[in-house]
NUVEX-542069 format. One line per field, with one value per residue (C-alpha): residue number from 1; x, y, z; residue in three letters. Coordinates in nm, 2 decimals. Example, Ala and Ser with C-alpha at 12.3 -4.5 7.8 and 13.67 -1.06 7.14 Angstrom:
2
k 1,2
X 1.23,1.37
Y -0.45,-0.11
Z 0.78,0.71
r ALA,SER
***
This chain:
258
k 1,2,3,4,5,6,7,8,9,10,11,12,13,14,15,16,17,18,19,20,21,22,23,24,25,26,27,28,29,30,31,32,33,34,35,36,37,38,39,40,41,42,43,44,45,46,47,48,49,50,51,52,53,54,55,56,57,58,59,60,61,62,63,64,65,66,67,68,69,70,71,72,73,74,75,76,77,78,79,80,81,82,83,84,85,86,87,88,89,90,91,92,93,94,95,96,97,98,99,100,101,102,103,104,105,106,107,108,109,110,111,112,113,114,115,116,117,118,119,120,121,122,123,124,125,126,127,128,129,130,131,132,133,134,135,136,137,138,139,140,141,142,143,144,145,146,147,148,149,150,151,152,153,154,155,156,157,158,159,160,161,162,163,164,165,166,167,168,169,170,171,172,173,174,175,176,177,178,179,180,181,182,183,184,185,186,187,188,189,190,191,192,193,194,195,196,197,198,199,200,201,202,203,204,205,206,207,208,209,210,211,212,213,214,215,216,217,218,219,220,221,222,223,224,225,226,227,228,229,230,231,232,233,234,235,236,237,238,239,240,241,242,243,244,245,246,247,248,249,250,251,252,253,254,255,256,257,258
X 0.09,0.26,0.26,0.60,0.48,0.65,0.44,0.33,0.35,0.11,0.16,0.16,-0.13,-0.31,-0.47,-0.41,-0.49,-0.24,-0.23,-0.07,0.04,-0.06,0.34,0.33,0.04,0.12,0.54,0.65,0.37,0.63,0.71,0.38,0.35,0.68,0.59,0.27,0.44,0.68,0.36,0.23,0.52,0.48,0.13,-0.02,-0.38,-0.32,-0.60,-0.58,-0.91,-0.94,-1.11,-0.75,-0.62,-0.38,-0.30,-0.33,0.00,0.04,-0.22,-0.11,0.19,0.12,-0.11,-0.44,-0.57,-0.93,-0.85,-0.63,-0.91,-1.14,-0.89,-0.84,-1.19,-1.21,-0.92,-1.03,-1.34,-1.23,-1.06,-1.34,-1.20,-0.96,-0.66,-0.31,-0.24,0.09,0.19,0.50,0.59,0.71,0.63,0.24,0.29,0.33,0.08,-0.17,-0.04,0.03,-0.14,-0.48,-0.57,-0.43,-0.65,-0.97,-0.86,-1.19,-1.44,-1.44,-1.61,-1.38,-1.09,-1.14,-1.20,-0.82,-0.69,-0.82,-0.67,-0.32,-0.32,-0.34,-0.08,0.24,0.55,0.62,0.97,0.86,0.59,0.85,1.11,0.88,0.55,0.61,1.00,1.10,1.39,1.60,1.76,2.00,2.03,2.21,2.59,2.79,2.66,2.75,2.42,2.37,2.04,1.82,1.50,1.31,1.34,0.95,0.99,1.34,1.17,0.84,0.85,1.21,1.25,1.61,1.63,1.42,1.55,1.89,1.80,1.61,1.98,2.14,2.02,2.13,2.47,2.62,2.51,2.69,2.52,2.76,2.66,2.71,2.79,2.48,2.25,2.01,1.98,1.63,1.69,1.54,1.21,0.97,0.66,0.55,0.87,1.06,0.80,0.78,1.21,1.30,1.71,1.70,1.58,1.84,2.12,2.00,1.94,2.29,2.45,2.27,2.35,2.73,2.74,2.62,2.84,3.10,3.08,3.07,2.75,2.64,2.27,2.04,1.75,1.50,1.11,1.02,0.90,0.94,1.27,1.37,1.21,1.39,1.72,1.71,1.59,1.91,2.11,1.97,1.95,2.37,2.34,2.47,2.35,2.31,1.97,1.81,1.49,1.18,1.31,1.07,1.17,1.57,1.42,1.20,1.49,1.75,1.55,1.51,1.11,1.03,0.73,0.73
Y -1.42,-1.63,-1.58,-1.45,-1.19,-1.35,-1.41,-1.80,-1.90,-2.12,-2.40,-2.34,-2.24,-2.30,-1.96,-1.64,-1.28,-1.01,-0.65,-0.46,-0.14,0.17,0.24,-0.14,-0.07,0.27,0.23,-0.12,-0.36,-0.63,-0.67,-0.73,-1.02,-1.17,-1.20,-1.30,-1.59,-1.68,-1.76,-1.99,-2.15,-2.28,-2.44,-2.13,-1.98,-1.59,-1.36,-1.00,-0.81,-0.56,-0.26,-0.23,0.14,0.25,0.12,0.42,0.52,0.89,0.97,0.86,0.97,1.32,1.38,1.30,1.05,1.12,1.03,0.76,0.55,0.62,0.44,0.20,0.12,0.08,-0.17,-0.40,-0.52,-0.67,-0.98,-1.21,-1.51,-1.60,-1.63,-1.50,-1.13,-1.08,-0.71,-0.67,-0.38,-0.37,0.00,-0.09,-0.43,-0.23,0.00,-0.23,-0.50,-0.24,0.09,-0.04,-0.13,0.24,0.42,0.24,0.24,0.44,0.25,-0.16,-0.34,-0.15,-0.25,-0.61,-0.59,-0.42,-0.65,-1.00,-0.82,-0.73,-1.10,-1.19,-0.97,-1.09,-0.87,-1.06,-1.19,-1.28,-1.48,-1.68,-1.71,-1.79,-1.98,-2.09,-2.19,-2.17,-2.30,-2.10,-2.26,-2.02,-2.02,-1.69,-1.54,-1.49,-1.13,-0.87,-0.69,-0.44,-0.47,-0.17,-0.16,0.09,0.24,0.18,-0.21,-0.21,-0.14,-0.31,-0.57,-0.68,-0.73,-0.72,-1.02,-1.24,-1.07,-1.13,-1.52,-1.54,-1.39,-1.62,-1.92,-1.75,-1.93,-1.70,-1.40,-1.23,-0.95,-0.67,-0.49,-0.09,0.17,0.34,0.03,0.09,0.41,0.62,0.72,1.04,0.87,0.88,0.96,1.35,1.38,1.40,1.65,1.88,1.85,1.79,1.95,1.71,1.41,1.43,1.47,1.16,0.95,1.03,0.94,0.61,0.57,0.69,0.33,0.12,0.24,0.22,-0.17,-0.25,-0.41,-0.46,-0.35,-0.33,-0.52,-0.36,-0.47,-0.08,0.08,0.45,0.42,0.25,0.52,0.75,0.58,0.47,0.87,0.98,0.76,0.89,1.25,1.15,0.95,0.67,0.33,0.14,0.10,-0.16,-0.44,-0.58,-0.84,-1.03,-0.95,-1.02,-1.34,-1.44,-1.36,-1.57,-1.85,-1.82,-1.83,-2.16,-2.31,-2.64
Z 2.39,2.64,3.01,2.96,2.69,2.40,2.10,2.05,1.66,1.55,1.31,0.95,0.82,0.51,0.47,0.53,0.44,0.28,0.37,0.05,0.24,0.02,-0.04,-0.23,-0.40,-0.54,-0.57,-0.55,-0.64,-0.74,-0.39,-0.27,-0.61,-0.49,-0.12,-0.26,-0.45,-0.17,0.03,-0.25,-0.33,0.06,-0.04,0.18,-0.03,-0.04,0.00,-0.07,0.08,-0.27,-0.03,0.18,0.18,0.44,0.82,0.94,1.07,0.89,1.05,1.39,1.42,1.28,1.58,1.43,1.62,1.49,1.13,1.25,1.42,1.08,0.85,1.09,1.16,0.77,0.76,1.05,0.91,0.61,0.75,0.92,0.89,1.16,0.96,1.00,0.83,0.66,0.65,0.40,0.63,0.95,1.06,0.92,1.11,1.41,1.39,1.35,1.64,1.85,1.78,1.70,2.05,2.18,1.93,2.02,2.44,2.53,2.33,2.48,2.14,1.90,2.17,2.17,1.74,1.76,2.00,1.86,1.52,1.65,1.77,1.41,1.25,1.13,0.93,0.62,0.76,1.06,0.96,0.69,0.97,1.24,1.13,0.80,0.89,0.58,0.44,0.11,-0.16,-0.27,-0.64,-0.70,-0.75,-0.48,-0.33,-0.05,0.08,0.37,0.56,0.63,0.88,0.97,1.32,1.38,1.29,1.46,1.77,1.74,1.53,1.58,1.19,1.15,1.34,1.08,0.79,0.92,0.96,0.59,0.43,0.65,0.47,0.15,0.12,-0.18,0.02,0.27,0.52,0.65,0.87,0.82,1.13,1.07,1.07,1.37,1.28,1.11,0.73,0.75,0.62,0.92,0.68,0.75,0.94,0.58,0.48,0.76,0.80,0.48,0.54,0.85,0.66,0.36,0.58,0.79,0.44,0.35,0.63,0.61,0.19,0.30,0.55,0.35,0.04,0.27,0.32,-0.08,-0.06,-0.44,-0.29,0.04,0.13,0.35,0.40,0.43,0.16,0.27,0.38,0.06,-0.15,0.10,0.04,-0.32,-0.41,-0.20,-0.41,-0.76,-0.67,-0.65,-0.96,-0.78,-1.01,-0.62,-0.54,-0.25,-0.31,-0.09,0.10,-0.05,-0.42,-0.31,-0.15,-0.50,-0.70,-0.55,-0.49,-0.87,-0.85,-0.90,-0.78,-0.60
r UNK,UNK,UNK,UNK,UNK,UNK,UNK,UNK,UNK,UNK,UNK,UNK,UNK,UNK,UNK,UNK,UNK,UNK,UNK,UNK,UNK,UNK,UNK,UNK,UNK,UNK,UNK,UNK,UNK,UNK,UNK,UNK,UNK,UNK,UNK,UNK,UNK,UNK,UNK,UNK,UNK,UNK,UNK,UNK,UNK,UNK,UNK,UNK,UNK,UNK,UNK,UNK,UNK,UNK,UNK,UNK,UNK,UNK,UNK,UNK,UNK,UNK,UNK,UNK,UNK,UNK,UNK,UNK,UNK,UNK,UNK,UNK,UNK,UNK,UNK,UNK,UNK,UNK,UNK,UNK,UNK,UNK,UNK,UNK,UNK,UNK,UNK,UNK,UNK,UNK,UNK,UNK,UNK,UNK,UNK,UNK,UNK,UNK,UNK,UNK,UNK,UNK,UNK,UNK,UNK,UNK,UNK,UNK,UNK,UNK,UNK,UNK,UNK,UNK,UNK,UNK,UNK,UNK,UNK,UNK,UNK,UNK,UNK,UNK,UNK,UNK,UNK,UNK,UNK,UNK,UNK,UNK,UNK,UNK,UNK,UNK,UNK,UNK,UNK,UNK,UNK,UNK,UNK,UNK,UNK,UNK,UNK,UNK,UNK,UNK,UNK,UNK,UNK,UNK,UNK,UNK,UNK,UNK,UNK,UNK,UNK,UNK,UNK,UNK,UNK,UNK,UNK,UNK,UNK,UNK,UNK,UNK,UNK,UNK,UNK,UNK,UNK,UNK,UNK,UNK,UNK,UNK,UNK,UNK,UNK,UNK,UNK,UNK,UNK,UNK,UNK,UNK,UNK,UNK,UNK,UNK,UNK,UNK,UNK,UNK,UNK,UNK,UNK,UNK,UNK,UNK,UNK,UNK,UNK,UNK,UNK,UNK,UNK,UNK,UNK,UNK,UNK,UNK,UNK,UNK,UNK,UNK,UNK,UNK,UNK,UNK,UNK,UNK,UNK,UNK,UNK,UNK,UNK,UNK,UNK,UNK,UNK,UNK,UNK,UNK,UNK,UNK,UNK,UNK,UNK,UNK,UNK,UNK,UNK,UNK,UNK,UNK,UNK,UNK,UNK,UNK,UNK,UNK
***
């Protein structure tokens, strides 16, 4: 961090690691392959640390704190080199840049581990946007997409504002913005469990917006809220359905390697 508070990027670098996110791994393991091949493609070696389970975050924000600092414990000892970590997730992003170092506040060795960690950890777009600068090709039919973030990397990772620049340089692609954009989906991990009524009247609401602009699909780099979402929109037997950011990205770009 700078004096100021805001982040310094480092120069592109030639290694880094990959957190999956247990949502990729068990629901959408394309994403994690195509943000794994948008990596490559920028002549950056991509390693994937195979014991990686969970950030943590359930756990955290259902109030066990406890179990939280276990799985975390778990997940900060597998990356010893001092490369960058990508997190194709902002709300696990956050939890790990942000939470680590509140979860381990009483114990000072396990503090500094978090805190050297959290200096390390990068959301997939910002990373793109930000160290890697990289610049689309966009190889795809003219498109209308609506952009979804979750609240959690809304507020603390500030992902809308790279994902918005990556579709930017999209030039068949146009982002409309919906009325319900900075708005939660009802996801919020147990909080769609424990209020379920609450949630699916919040996910419609949000699938109501964006149908509302005529986008032909969403893009969002959060995997609850797009299961959220895109299970809102089949329970209606709407065909719509939204894509990784890093899939939508792949896809346009039309996968080539350079």
């Amino acid at each position: 961090m700078s004096e100021t508070g805001e982040r310094r990027y480092p120069e592109k670098p030639r290694q880094i690691y990959l957190f999956g996110t247990c949502l990729i791994d068990m629901f959408w393991p394309q994403a994690g392959i195509d943000a794994v091949s948008l990596l490559e493609r920028e002549g950056i070696e991509v390693h994937f640390p195979a014991d990686q389970t969970c950030c943590g975050q359930p756990a955290h924000s259902s109030g066990f704190p406890d179990q939280a600092r276990a799985v975390a414990r778990a997940q900060m000892n597998l990356f010893p080199e001092p490369w960058p970590i990508v997190v194709p997730s902002g709300s696990c992003a956050g939890t790990m840049r942000h939470h680590y170092p509140k979860l381990f506040e009483d114990d000072p060795s396990l503090l500094a581990q978090a805190q050297a960690l959290g200096e390390r950890i990068y959301e997939l777009s910002e990373f793109l946007a930000q160290v890697v600068k990289i610049r689309l090709d966009d190889r795809g039919a003219p498109v209308r997409v609506a952009l979804h973030t979750s609240c959690a990397a809304r507020r603390e990772m500030g992902t809308h504002v790279y994902g918005r620049a990556l579709l930017d340089q999209l030039s068949a692609v146009e982002l409309t913005v919906h009325a319900h954009e900075a708005e939660c989906c009802g996801f919020g991990g147990t909080f769609s469990v424990k209020h379920p009524a609450i949630s699916s009247a919040m996910a419609g609401d949000k699938v109501d917006a964006i149908k509302e602009t005529g986008a032909a699909t969403f893009i969002s780099a959060d995997c609850g809220c797009m299961l959220n979402l895109n299970h809102t929109l089949q329970k209606r037997g709407d065909p719509l359905q939204g894509q990784h950011l890093a899939t939508f990205l792949w896809q346009r770009t039309n996968g080539e390697r350079r």
